[in-house]
KOLBALO-84147 format. One record per residue (C-alpha): residue in three letters; x, y, z. Coordinates in steps of 0.5 Angstrom, whole numbers, plus 2048, in hexadecimal, padded with zeros to 3 digits. Example, Ala and Ser with C-alpha at 12.3 -4.5 7.8 and 13.67 -1.06 7.14 Angstrom:
pt residu = ALA&east = 819&north = 7F7&up = 810
pt residu = SER&east = 81B&north = 7FE&up = 80E
***
This chain:
pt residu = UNK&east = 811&north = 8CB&up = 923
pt residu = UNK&east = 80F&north = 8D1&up = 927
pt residu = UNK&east = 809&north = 8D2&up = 92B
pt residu = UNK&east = 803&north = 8D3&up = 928
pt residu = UNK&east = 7FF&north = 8D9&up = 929
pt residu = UNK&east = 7FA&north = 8DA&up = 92E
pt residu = UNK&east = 7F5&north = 8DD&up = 928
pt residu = UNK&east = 7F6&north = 8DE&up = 922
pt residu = UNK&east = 7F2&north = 8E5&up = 91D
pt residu = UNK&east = 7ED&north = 8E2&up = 919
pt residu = UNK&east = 7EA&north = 8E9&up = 916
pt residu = UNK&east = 7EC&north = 8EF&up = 913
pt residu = UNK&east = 7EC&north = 8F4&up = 919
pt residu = UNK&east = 7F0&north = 8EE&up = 91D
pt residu = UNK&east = 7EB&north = 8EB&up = 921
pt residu = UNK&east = 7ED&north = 8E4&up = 924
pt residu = UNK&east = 7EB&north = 8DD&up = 925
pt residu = UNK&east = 7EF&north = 8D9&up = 92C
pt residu = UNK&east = 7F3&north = 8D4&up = 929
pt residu = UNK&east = 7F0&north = 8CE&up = 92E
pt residu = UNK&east = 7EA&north = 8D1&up = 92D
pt residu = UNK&east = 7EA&north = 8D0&up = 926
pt residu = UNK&east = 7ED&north = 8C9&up = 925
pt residu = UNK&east = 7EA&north = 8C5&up = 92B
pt residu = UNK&east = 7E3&north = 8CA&up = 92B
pt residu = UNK&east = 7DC&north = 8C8&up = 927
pt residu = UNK&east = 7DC&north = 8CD&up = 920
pt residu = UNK&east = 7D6&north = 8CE&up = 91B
pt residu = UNK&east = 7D8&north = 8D3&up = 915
pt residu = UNK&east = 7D1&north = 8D5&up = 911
pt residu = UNK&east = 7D0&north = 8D8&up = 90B
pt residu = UNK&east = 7CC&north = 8D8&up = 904
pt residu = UNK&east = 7D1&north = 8D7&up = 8FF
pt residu = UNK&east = 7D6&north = 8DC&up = 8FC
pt residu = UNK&east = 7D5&north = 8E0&up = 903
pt residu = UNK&east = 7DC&north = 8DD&up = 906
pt residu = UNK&east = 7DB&north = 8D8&up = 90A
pt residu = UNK&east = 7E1&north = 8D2&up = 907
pt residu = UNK&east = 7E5&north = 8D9&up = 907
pt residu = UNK&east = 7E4&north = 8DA&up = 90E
pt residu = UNK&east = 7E6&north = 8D3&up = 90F
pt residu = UNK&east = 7EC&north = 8D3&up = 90B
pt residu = UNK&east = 7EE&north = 8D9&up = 90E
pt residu = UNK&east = 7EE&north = 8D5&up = 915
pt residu = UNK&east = 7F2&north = 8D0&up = 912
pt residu = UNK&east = 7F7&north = 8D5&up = 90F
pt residu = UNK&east = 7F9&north = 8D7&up = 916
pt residu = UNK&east = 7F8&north = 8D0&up = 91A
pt residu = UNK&east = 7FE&north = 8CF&up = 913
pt residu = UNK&east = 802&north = 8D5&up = 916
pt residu = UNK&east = 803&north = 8D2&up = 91D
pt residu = UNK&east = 803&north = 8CA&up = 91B
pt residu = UNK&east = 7FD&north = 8C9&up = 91F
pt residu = UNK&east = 7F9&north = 8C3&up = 91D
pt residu = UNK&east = 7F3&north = 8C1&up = 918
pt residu = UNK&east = 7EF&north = 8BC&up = 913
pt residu = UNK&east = 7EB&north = 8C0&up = 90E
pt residu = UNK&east = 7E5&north = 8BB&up = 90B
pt residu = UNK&east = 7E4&north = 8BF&up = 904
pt residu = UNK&east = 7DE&north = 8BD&up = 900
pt residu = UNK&east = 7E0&north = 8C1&up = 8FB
pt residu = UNK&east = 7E7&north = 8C2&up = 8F9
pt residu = UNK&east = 7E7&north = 8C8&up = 8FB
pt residu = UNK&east = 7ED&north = 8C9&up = 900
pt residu = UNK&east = 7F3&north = 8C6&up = 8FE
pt residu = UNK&east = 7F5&north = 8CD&up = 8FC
pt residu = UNK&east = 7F8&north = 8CD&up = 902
pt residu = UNK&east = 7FD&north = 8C9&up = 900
pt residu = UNK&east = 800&north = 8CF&up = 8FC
pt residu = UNK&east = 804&north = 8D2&up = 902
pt residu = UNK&east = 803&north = 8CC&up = 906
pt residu = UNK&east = 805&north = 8C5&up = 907
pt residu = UNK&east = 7FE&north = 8C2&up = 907
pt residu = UNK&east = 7FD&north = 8BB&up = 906
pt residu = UNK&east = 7F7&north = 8BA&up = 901
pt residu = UNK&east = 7F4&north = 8B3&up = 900
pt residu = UNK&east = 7ED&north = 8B0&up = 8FE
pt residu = UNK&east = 7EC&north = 8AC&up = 8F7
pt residu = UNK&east = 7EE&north = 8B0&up = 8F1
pt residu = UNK&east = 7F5&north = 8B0&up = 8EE
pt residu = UNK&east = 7F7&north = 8B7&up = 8F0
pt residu = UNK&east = 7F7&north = 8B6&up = 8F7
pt residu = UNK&east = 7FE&north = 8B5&up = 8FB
pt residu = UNK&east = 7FB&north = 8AD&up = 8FC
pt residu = UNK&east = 7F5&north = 8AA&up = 8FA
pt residu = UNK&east = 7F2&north = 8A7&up = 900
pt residu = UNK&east = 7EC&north = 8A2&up = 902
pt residu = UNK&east = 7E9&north = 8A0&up = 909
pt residu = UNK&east = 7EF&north = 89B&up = 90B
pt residu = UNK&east = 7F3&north = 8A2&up = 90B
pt residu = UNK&east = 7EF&north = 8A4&up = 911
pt residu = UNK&east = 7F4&north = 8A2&up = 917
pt residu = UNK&east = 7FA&north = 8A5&up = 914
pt residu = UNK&east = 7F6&north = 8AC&up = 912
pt residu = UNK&east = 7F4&north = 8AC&up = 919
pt residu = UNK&east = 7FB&north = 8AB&up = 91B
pt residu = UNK&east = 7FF&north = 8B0&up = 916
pt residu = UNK&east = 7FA&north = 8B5&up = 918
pt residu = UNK&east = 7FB&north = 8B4&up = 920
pt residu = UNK&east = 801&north = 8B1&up = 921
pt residu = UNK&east = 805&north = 8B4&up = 91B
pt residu = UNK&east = 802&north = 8BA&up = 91B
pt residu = UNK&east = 801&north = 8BA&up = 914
pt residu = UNK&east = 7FB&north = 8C0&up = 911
pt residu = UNK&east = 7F6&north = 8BB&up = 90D
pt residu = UNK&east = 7F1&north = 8BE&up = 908
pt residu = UNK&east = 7ED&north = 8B7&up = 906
pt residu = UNK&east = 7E9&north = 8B9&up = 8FF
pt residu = UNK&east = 7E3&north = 8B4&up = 8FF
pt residu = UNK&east = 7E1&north = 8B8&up = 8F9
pt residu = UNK&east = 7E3&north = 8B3&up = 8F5
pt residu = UNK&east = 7E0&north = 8AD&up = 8F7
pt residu = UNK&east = 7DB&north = 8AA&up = 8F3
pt residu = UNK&east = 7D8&north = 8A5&up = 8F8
pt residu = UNK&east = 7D4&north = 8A8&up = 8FD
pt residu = UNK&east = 7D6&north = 8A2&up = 902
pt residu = UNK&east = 7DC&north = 8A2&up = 901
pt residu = UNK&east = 7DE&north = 8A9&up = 902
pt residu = UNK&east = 7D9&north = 8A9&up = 909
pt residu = UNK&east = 7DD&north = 8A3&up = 90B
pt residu = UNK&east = 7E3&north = 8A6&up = 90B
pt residu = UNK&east = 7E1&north = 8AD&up = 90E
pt residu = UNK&east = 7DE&north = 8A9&up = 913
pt residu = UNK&east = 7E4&north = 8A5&up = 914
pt residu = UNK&east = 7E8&north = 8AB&up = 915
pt residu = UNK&east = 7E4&north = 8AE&up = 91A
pt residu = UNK&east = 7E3&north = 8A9&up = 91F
pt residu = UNK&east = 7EB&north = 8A6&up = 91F
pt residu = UNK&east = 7EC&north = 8AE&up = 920
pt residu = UNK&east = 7E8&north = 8AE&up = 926
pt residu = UNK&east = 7EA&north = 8A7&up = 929
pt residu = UNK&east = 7F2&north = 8AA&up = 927
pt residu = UNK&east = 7F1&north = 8B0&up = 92B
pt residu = UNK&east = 7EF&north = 8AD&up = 931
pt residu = UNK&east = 7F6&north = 8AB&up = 932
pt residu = UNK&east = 7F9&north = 8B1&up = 930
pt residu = UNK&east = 7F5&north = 8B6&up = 932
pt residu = UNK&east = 7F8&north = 8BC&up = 92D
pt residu = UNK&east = 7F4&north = 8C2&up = 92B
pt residu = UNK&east = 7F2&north = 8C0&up = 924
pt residu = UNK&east = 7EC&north = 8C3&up = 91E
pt residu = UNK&east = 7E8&north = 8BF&up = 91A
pt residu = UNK&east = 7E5&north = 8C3&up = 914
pt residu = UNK&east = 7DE&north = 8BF&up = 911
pt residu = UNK&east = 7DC&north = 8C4&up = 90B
pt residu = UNK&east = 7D5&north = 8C2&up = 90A
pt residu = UNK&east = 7D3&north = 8C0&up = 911
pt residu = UNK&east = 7CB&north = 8C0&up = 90E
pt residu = UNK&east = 7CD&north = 8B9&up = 90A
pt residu = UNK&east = 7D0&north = 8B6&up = 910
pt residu = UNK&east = 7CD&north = 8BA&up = 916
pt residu = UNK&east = 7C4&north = 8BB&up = 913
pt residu = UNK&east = 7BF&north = 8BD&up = 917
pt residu = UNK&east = 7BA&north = 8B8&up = 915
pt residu = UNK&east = 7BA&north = 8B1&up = 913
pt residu = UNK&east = 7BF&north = 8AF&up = 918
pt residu = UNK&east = 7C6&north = 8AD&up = 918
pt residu = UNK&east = 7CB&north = 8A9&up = 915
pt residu = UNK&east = 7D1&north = 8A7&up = 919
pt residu = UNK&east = 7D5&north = 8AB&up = 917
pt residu = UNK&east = 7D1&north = 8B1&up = 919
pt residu = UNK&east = 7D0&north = 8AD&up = 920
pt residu = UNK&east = 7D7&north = 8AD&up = 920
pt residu = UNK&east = 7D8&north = 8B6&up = 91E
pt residu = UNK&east = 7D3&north = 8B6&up = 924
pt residu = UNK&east = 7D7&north = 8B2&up = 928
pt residu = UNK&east = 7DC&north = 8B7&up = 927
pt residu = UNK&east = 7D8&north = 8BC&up = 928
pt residu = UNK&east = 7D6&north = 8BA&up = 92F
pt residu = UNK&east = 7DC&north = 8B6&up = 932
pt residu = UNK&east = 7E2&north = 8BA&up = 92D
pt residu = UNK&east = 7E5&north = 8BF&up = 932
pt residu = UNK&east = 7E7&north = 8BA&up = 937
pt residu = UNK&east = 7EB&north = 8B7&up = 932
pt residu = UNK&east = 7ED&north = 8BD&up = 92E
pt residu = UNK&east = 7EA&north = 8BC&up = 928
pt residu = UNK&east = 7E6&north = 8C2&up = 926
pt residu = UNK&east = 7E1&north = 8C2&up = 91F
pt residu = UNK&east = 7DF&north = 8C8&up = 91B
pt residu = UNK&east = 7D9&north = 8C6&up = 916
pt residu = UNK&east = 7D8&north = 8CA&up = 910
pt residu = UNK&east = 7D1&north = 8CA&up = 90D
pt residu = UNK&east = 7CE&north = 8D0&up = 908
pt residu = UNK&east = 7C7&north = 8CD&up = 90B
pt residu = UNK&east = 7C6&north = 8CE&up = 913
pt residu = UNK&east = 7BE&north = 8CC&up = 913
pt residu = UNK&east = 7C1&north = 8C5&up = 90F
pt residu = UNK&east = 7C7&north = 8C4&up = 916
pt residu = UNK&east = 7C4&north = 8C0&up = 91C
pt residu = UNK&east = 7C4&north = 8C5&up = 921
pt residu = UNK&east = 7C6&north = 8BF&up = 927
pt residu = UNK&east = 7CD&north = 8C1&up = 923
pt residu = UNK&east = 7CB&north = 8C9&up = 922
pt residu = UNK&east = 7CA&north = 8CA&up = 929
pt residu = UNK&east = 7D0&north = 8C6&up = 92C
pt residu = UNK&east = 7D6&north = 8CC&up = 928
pt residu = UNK&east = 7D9&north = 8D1&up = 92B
pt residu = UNK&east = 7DA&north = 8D6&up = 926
pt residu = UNK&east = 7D6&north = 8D6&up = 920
pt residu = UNK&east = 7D7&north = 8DA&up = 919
pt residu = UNK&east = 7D1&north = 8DD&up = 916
pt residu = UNK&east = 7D2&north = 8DF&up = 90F
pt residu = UNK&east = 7CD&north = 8E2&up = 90A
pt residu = UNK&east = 7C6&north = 8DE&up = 90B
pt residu = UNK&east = 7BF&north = 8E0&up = 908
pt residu = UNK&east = 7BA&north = 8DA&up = 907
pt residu = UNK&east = 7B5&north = 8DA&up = 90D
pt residu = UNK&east = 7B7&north = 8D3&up = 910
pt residu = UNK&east = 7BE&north = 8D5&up = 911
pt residu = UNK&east = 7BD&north = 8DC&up = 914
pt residu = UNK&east = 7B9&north = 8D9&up = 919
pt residu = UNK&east = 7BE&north = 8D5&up = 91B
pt residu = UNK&east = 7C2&north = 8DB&up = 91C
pt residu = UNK&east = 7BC&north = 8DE&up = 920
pt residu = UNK&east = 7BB&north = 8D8&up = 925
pt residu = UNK&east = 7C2&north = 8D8&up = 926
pt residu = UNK&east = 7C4&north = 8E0&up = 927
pt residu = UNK&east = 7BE&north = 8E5&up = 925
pt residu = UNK&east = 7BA&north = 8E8&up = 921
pt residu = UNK&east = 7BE&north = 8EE&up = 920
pt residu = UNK&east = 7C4&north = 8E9&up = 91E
pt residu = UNK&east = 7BF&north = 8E5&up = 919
pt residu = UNK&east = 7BE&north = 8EB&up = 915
pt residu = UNK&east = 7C5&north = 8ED&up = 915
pt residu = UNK&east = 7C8&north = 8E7&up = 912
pt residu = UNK&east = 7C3&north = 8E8&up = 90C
pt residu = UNK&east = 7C8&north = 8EE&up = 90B
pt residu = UNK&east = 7CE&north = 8EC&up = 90B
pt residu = UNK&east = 7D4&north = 8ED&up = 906
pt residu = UNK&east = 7D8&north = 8E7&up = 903
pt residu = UNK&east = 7DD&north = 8E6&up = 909
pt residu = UNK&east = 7D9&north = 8EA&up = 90E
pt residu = UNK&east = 7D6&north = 8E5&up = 914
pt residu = UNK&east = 7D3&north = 8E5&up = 91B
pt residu = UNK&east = 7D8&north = 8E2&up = 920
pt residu = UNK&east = 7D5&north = 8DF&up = 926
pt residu = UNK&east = 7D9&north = 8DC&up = 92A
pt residu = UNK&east = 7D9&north = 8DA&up = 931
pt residu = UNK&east = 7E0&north = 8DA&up = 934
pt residu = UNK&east = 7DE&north = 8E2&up = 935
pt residu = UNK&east = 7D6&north = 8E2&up = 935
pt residu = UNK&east = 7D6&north = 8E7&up = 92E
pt residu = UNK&east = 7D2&north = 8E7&up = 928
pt residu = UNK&east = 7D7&north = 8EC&up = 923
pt residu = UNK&east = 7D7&north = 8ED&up = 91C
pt residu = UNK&east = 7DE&north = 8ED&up = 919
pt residu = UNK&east = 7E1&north = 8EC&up = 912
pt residu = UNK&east = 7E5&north = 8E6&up = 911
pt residu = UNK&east = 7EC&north = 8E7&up = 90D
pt residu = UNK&east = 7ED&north = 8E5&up = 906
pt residu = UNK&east = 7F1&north = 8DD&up = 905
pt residu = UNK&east = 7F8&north = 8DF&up = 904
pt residu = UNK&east = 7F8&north = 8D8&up = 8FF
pt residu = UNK&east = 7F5&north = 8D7&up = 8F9
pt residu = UNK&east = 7ED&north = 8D6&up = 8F9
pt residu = UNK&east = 7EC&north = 8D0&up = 8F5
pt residu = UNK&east = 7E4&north = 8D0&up = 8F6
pt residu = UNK&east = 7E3&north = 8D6&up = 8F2
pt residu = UNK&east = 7DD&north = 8D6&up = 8ED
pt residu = UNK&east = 7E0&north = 8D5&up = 8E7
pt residu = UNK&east = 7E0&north = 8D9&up = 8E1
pt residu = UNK&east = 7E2&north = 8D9&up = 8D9
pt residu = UNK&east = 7E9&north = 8DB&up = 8DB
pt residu = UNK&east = 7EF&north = 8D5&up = 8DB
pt residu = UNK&east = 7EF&north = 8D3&up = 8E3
pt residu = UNK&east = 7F5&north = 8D5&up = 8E6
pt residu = UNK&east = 7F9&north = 8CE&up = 8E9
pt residu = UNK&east = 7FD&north = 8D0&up = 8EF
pt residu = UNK&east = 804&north = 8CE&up = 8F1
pt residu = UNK&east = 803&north = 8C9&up = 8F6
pt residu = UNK&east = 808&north = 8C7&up = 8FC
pt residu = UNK&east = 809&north = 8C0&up = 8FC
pt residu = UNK&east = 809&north = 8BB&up = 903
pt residu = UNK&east = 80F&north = 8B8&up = 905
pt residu = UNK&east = 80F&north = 8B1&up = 900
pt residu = UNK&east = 80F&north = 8AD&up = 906
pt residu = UNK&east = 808&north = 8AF&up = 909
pt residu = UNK&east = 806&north = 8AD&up = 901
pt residu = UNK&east = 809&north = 8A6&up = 902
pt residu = UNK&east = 806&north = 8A4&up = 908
pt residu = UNK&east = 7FF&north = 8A6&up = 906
pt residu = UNK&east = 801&north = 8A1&up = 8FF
pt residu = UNK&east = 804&north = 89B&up = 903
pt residu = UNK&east = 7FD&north = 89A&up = 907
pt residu = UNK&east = 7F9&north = 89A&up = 900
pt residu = UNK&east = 7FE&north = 896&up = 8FD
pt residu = UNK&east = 7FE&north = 891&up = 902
pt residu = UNK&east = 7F5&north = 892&up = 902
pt residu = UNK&east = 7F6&north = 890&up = 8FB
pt residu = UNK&east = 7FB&north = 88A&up = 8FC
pt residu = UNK&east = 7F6&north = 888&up = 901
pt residu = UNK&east = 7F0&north = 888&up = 8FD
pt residu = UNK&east = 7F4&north = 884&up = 8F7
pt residu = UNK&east = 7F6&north = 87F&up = 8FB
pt residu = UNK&east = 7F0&north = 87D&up = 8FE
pt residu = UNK&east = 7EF&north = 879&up = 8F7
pt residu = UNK&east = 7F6&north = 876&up = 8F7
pt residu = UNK&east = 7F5&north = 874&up = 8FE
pt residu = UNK&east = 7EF&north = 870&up = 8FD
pt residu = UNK&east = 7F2&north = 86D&up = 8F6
pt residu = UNK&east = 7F8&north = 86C&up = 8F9
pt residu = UNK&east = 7F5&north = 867&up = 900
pt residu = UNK&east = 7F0&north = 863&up = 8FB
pt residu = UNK&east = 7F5&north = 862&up = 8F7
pt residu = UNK&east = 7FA&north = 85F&up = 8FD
pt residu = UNK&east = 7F4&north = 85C&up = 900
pt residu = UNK&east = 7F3&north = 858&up = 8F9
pt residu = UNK&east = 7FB&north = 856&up = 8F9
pt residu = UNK&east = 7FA&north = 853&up = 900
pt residu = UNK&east = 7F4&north = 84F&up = 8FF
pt residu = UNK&east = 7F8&north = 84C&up = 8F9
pt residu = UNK&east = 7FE&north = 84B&up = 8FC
pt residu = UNK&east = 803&north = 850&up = 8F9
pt residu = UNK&east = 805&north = 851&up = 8FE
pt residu = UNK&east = 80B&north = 84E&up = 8FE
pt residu = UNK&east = 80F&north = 849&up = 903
pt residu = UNK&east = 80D&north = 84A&up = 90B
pt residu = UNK&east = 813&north = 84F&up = 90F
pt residu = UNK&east = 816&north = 84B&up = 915
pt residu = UNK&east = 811&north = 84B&up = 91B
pt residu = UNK&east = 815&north = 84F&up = 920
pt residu = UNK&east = 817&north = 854&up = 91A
pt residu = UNK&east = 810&north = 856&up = 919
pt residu = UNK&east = 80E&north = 856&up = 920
pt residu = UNK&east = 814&north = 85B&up = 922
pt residu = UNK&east = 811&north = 85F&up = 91C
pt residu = UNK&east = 80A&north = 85F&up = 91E
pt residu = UNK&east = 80C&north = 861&up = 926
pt residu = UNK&east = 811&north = 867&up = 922
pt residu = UNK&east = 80B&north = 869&up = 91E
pt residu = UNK&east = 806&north = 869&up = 924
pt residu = UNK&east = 80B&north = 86E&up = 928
pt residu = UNK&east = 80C&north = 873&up = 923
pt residu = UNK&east = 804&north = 873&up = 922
pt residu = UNK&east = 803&north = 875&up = 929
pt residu = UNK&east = 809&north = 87A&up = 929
pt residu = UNK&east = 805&north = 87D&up = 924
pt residu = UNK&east = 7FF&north = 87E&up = 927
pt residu = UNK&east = 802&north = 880&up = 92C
pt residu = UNK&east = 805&north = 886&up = 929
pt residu = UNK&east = 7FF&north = 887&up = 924
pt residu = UNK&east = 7F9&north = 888&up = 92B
pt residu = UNK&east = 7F5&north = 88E&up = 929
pt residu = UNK&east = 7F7&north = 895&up = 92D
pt residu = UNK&east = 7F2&north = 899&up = 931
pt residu = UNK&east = 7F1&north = 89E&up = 92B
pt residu = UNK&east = 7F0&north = 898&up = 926
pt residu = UNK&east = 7EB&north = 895&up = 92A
pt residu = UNK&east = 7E7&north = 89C&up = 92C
pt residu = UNK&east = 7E6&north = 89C&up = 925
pt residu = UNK&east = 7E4&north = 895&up = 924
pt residu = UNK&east = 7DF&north = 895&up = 92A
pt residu = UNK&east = 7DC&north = 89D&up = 927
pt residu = UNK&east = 7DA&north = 899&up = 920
pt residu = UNK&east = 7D7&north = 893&up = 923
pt residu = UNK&east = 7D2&north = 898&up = 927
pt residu = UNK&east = 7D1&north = 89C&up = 922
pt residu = UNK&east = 7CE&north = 896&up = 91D
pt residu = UNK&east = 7CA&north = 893&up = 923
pt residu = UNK&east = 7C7&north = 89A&up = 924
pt residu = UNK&east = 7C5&north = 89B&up = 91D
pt residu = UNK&east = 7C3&north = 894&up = 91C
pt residu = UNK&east = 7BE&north = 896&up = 921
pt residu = UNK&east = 7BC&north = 89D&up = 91F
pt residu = UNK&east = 7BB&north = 899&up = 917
pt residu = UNK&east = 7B6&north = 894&up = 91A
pt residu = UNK&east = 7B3&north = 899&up = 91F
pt residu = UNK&east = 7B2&north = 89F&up = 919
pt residu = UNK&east = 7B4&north = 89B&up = 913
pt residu = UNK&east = 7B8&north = 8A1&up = 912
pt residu = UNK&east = 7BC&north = 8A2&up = 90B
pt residu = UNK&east = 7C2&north = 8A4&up = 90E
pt residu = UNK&east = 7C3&north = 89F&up = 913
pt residu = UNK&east = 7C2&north = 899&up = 90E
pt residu = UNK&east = 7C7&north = 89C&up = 908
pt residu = UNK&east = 7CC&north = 89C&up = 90F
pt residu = UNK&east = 7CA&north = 896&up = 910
pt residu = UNK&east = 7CB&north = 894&up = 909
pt residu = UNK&east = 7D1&north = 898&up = 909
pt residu = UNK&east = 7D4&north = 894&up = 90E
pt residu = UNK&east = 7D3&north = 88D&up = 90B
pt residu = UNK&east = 7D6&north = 88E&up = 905
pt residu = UNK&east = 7DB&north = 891&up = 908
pt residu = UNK&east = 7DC&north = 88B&up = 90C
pt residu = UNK&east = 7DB&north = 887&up = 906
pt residu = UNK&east = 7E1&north = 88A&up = 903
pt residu = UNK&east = 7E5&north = 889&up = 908
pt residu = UNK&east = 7E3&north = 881&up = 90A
pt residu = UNK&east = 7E8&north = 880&up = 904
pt residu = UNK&east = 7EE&north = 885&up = 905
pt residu = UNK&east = 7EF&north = 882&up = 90C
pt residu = UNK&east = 7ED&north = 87B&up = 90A
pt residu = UNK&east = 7F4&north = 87C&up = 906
pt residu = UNK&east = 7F7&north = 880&up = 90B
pt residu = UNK&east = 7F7&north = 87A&up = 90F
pt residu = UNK&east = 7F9&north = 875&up = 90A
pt residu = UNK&east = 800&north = 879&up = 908
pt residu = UNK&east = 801&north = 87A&up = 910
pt residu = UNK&east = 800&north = 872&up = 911
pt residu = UNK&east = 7FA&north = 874&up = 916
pt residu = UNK&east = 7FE&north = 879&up = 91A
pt residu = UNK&east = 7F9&north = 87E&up = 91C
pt residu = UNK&east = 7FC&north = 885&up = 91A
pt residu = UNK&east = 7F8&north = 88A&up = 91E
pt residu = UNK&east = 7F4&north = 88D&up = 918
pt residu = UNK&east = 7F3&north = 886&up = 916
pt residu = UNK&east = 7F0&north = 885&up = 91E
pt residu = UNK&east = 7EC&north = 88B&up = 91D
pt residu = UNK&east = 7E9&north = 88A&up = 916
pt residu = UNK&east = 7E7&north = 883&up = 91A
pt residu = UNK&east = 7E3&north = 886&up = 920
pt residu = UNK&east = 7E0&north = 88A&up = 91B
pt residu = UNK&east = 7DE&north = 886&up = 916
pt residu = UNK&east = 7DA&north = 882&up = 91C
pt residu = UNK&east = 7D7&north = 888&up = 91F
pt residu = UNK&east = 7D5&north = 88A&up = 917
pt residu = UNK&east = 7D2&north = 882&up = 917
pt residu = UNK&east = 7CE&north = 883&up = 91D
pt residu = UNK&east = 7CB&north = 888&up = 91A
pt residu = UNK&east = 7C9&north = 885&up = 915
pt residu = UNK&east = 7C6&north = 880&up = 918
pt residu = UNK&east = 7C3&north = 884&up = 91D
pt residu = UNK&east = 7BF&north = 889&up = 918
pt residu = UNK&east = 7BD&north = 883&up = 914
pt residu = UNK&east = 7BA&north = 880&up = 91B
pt residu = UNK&east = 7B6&north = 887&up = 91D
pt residu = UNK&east = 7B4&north = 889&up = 916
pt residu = UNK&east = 7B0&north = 881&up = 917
pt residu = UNK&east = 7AE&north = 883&up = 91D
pt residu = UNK&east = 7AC&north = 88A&up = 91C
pt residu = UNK&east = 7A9&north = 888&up = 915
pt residu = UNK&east = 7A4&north = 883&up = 919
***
């Protein structure tokens, strides 16, 4: 692998951006729909694709996996056309193909029709990026496609727009850079707007997203983007201080967000990834699935057991010296076990970032009883739920030894009881 550039061209007359700029920075593509603001963000990824520079695509409309026509791209989400169907236990190894793999990801969260589910996920994703690249501290793009779902100006945040703000304010330091795309500016917080360094501005004409434009640049700029041709746009960026107005280049893959018409659709020829990366992404689901199914099976399993005890089917008792050389051996292997399973310090910055994102949500519910904080609190109790069986069962195959996902899944179900109880407690006294 060579070195990568110290720009890449992005426009028609060869206008640059600077790849460490571009990948560790803050950027913000704006634009109504069908002015080229997707384009602008494809083309990008083309380039970053040239030189195998790193990126996660988060694609609310299945849109970008036109990449993969001359690419290696691997494409995951929920349907049976992506490479790998995936869920929120997939969040660790995305995050560690993506960083330490250097594997291109576009995650397709178009097609899951639950809205928890998805927002888990992304949320998921987003924070072990940010816990992962504190080790590594290698330049890296996030690209979220409609930032006004996750970033809104009004209403407040959920943790997953808590966590892209994070990004945005702490990111550069440990070079994970975020691009949001949004056809709406006036609907982006502009906490988020104000903190990026280089911004796209492609057509706008409705009033409130002008102003945006008018706050932030001038008034001769909001006139400006009202006029502007699909694929024209305003590029501010603070790396050189100018406001310019440039013509992005066409994608050189094929665009699968067209508006469609009456003609067939054209199906491209896409590269397949490497069937290892495919097998991974399956073993976690398989073992997820397995989990869960053998939760049941452990229950019955120990009651039964219980039952033979008490009847005395058992059978005759083993020598005395026997079972306490048994229990001693079994004793030891347990403590290796643990030994081996202690958290790493990612892990544990990921844990401790979830607990105090439920504690300042549980505060924020009761303090404005609002909508968002309590659909994530409920998210996270159902989550827990889910998974008091999966590691119930987990521990019941293992004999008690402590995996560190299974001492993870643990120190989070206390934490999400805690906040059970502790909402309860507030919501009484608040209610009185």
């Amino acid at each position: 692998m060579t070195d990568p550039p110290a720009e890449i061209p992005v426009t028609v007359d060869g206008e640059t951006l600077p790849v460490v700029d571009l990948l560790t920075g803050r950027g913000f593509i704006t634009g109504k729909s069908g002015s080229g603001k997707s384009v602008t963000a494809s083309v990008i990824a083309e380039e970053l694709l040239e030189h195998d520079l790193g990126f996660l695509i988060v694609d609310t409309d299945g849109e970008y996996y036109g990449l993969k026509e001359q690419y290696e791209v691997l494409h995951v989400g929920a349907d049976e056309t992506c490479d790998a169907q995936v869920s929120v236990d997939h969040a660790p190894l995305l995050a560690e193909l993506a960083l330490e793999d250097g594997v291109p990801i576009v995650l397709d969260v178009s097609g899951y029709l639950d809205e928890d589910e998805r927002t888990a996920l992304l949320e998921r994703v987003v924070r072990e990026l940010f816990v992962r690249e504190k080790e590594l501290r290698q330049p890296f793009l996030l690209v979220v496609e409609e930032a006004h779902e996750y970033l809104p100006e009004s209403g407040g945040l959920d943790a997953l727009g808590e966590r892209l703000l994070q990004i945005a304010k702490r990111g550069r330091k440990r070079g994970l850079g975020i691009c949001a795309i949004s056809q709406r500016p006036a609907a982006v917080d502009k906490d988020f707007i104000t903190q990026c360094n280089w911004l796209v501005w492609h057509r706008l004409t409705w009033n409130n997203d002008t102003d945006v434009v008018r706050r932030i640049i001038d008034a001769d700029a909001a006139e400006t983007v009202e006029t502007l041709a699909n694929g024209e746009a305003l590029l501010m960026t603070d790396w050189d201080e100018r406001v310019q107005r440039v013509t992005f280049r066409m994608r050189e893959t094929v665009d699968v967000g067209t508006t469609p018409d009456f003609s067939a659709p054209t199906v491209p020829d896409l590269k397949p990834v490497d069937p290892a990366l495919v097998r991974r992404l399956e073993a976690v689901g398989a073992a997820s699935a397995s989990n869960t199914e053998a939760a049941g099976d452990a229950a019955t399993e120990t009651a039964e057991s219980n039952a033979s005890e008490a009847s005395g089917e058992s059978g005759s008792a083993p020598d005395q010296d026997s079972a306490t050389d048994s229990a001693l051996s079994e004793r030891d292997s347990r403590h290796a076990a643990r030994s081996r399973a202690s958290p790493t310090p990612a892990q544990r910055e990921s844990l401790l970032l979830e607990v105090g994102d439920m504690m300042v949500f549980l505060f924020r519910a009761v303090r404005t009883r609002s909508v968002r904080a309590f659909r994530y609190l409920a998210q996270q109790v159902r989550s827990g739920v889910l998974g008091l069986r999966a590691v119930a069962a987990t521990a019941a195959e293992s004999g008690g030894t402590q995996t560190p996902s299974n001492r993870q899944s643990k120190i989070r179900l206390v934490a999400l009881l805690a906040v059970v109880l502790g909402l309860g407690l507030l919501l009484v006294l608040f209610a009185g």
